[in-house]
N, C-alpha and C positions, 0 to 999 in steps of 0.2 A: 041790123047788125047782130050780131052771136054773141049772146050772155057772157060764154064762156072768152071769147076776145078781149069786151071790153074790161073784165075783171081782169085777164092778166094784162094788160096796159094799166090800166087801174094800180094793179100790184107793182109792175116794174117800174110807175113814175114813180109811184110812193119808196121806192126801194134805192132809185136813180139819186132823188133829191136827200133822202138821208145819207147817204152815201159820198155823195157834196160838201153838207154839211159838215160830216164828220174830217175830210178832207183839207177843210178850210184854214185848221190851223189854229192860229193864235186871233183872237178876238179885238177888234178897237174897246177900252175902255173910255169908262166915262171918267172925268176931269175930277171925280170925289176918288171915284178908283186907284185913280194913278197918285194922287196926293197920299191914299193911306200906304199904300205902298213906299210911298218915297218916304213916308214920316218912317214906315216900320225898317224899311233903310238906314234912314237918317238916325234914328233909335239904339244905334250897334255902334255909333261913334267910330268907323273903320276908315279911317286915313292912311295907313297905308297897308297894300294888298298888293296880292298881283292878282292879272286873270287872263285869259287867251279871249281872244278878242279878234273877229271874221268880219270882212264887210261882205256884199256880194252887190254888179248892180255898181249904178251911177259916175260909172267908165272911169273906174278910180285906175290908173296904169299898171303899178309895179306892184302892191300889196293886193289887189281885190283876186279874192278867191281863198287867203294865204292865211295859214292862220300864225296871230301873232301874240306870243307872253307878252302883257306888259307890267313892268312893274311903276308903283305908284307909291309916294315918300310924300307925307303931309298934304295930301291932298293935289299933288304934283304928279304925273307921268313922267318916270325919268329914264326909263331903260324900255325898248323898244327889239325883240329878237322872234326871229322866224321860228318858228316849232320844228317845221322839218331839218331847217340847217342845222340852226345855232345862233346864225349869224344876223349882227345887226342888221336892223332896217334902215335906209339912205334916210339920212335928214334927223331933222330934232325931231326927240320921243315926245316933246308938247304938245307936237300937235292931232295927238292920239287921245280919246276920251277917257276922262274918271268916272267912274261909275258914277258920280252927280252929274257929270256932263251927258252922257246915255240920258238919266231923266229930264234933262232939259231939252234936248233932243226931240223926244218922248211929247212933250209938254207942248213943244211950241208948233211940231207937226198936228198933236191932237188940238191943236186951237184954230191948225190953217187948216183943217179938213183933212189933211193928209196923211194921217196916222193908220193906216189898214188893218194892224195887229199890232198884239205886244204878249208876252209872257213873260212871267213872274218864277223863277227861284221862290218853291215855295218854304226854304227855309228862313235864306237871307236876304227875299225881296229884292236884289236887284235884277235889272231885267236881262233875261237868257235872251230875247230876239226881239226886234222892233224890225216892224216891216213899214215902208215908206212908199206911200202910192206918188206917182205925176207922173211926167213925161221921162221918155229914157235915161236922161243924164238925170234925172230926180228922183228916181223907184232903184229900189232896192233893199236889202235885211244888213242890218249888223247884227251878231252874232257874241255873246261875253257868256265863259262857261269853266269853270275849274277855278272858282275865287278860292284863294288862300294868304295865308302869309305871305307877306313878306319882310327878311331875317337884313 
């Protein structure tokens, strides 16, 4: 075979696979990882906030895809509204995640094996994406991004 071929196969698998790599996103953490995280969370004392909040994935009906404010009052979800409308979302805002709820999420998937990824806010450590491996109704990303007050 010709020198010169198998150097560039050589080059473009080495070029393919970082390439992948760099693609892949957000990383599974290990179980110390996600802890200092949630302490440097937990750290900020923040109970009530709001933040927009996306699922995608696990044939959720009427909200997956949609991005949604939620606002959060003592550690409660209480207000639940579409970002493109305005308009509320059907049903009680409870049973939409608080940011401690995203890390238990987090936690209990990285324990079943099925935590794929996760990213970190590198200011305020709560998590921007958690991705969920299994089967179709079980895979998918939630999504929380634009924490702020809530007045």
């Amino acid at each position: 075979m010709d020198r010169t071929f198998l150097r560039f196969a050589a080059v473009s698998l080495l070029a393919a696979s970082t390439a992948a790599c760099e693609a892949a996103g957000p990383t599974s953490p290990t179980l110390a990882e996600l802890f200092t995280e949630r302490a440097a969370w937990a750290a900020q004392n923040l109970t009530s906030y709001s933040y927009d909040y996306e699922s995608t994935g696990f044939f959720i009906c009427c909200t997956q895809g949609q991005e949604i404010t939620l606002v959060v009052r003592n550690d409660t979800v209480v207000s639940a509204v579409f970002v493109a409308t305005g308009q509320p979302v059907p049903g009680s805002p409870s049973g939409f995640p608080t940011i401690d709820a995203l890390f238990g999420a987090a936690e209990r998937a990285l324990r079943n094996g099925v935590l794929s990824g996760i990213t970190f806010d590198p200011r305020l450590h709560y998590p921007l994406r958690i991705d969920f491996a299994g089967p179709p109704d079980a895979s998918g990303s939630v999504f929380a991004a634009r924490l702020g007050n809530s007045q």
